[in-house]
N, C-alpha and C positions, 0 to 999 in steps of 0.2 A: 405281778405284785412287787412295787420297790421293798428292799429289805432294808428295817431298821434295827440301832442297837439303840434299848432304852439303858439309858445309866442313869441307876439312882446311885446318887452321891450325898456327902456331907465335907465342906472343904477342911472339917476339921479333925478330917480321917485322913493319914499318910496314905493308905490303901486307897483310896479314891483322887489321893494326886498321886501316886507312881500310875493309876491305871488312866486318869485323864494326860496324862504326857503322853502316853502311846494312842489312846481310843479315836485321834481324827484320822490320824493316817491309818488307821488300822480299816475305820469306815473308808477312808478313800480309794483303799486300796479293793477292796469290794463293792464297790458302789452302792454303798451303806448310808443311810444317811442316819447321822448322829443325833438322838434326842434326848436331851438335859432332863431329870425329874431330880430337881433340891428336894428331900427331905432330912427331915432333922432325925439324926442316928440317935440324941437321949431318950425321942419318943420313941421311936422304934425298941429299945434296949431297954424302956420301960413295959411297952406292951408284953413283948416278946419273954423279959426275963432276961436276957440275955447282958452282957455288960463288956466294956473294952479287955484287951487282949493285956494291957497296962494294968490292972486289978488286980489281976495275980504275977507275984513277983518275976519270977520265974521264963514266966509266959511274954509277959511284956521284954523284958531282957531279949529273950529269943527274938524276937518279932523286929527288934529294932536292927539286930544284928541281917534276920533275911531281907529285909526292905531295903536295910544297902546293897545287899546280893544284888536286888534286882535294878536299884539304880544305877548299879554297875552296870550290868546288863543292858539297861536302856538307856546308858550314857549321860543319862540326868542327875541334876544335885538335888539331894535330900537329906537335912539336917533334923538333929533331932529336937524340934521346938521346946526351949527350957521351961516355956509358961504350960504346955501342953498337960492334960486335957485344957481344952480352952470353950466358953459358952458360944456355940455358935449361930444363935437364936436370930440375931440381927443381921449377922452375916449369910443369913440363907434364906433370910429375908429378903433381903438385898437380891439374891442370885434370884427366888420368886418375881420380884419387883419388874426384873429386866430379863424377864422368860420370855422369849418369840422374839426379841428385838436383836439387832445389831452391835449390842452394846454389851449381851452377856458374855460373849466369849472373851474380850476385855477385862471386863470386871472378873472373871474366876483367874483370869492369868493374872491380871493384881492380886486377887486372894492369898492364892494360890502357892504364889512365889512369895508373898509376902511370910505367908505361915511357914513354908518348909524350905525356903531356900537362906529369906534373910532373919529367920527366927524373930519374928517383932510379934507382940504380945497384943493379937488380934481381938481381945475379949475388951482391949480399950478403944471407945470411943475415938478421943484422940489421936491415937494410933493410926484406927481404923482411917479418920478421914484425912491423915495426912499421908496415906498409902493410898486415898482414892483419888486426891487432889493431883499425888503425879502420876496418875494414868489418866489425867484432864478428865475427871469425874468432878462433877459441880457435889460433893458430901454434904451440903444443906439438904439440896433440892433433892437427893436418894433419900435422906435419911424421912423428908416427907411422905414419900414414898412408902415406906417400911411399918408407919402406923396405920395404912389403908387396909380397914379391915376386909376388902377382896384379896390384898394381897395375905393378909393373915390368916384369911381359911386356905388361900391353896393352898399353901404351905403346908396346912394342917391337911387338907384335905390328900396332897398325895403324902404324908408320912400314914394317914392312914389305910392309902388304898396301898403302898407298900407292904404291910402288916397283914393285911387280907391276902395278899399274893404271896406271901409268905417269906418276904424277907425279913431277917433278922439283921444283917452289919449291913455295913458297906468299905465298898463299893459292892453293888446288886445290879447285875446285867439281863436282859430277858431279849434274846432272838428267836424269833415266831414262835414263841410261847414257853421256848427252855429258859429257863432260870442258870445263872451262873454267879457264883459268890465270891469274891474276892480279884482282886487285882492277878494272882496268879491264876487266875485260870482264863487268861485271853487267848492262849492258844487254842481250847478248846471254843470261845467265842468266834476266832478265827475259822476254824476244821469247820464249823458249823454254816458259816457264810459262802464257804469255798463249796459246801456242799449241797447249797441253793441255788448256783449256777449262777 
């Protein structure tokens, strides 16, 4: 049986890009093969109850402070977006739009970088499509894309199969059937792989 890591993500979780900087190699390194599931974290947070780490003062403070930990850690830049929380409705649309094709791992590294690296204010339009345009993204012909209501239910349809499997945030990892919740816990996503042989 090949082994897979499912990541459910939302680009507009720090926790879902400090863990997608690490999660190809980490599949490569096991012969993992990596499978993208965009769901949208406000549904999730509204089914669930559940709400960001940023809502309470405290907490959010904290969280910003470990996230550089681990960007230390993993060598990567992660700033802390001034617009954030940001509507990521369209933009994970977009990541649904370009699900199975060649073109998504592109698109979430323009996301991606755009959100946490160059802090630009991804809940605008404008923004958006002149951050798609220089990753030679045609941003008309996506954003056509993005009203297709196939692409509207999957989107919907895996935040809700998310919710039934019982994720609450993200990033949400699942290897042959264990659940793992956040960006820190890849080494146990790791120990788990290693111990599939």
């Amino acid at each position: 049986m090949s082994k897979q890591i499912e990541f459910f993500f939302d680009v507009g979780s720090p926790a879902s890009y400090l863990a997608w900087t690490q999660l190809p190699a980490l599949a490569e390194r096991h012969g993992a093969t990596l499978v993208y599931r965009p769901m949208l974290l406000g549904g999730v947070f509204q089914a669930t109850g559940n709400q960001s780490p940023a809502s309470i003062e405290a907490k959010g403070a904290y969280s910003r402070i470990d996230f550089q930990r681990y960007a230390q850690r993993y060598g990567v830049t992660l700033k802390h977006n001034p617009y954030f929380p940001i509507n990521t409705l369209q933009l994970m649309r977009g990541a649904q739009a370009l699900l199975d094709t060649e073109q998504l791992v592109p698109y979430l590294t323009a996301v991606f970088t755009a959100m946490w690296v160059h802090e630009q204010d991804m809940g605008q339009p404008e923004v958006v499509g002149k951050v798609l345009a220089a990753a030679d993204f045609d941003p008309a012909q996506l954003m056509e894309h993005l009203s297709d209501p196939v692409v509207k239910q999957g989107l919907k349809d895996t935040t809700e199969e998310a919710v039934r499997r019982g994720i609450f945030g993200a990033p949400t990892l699942f290897v042959d059937g264990d659940m793992f919740f956040g960006q820190d816990r890849l080494d146990f996503v790791e120990e788990k792989l290693a111990a599939m042989g």
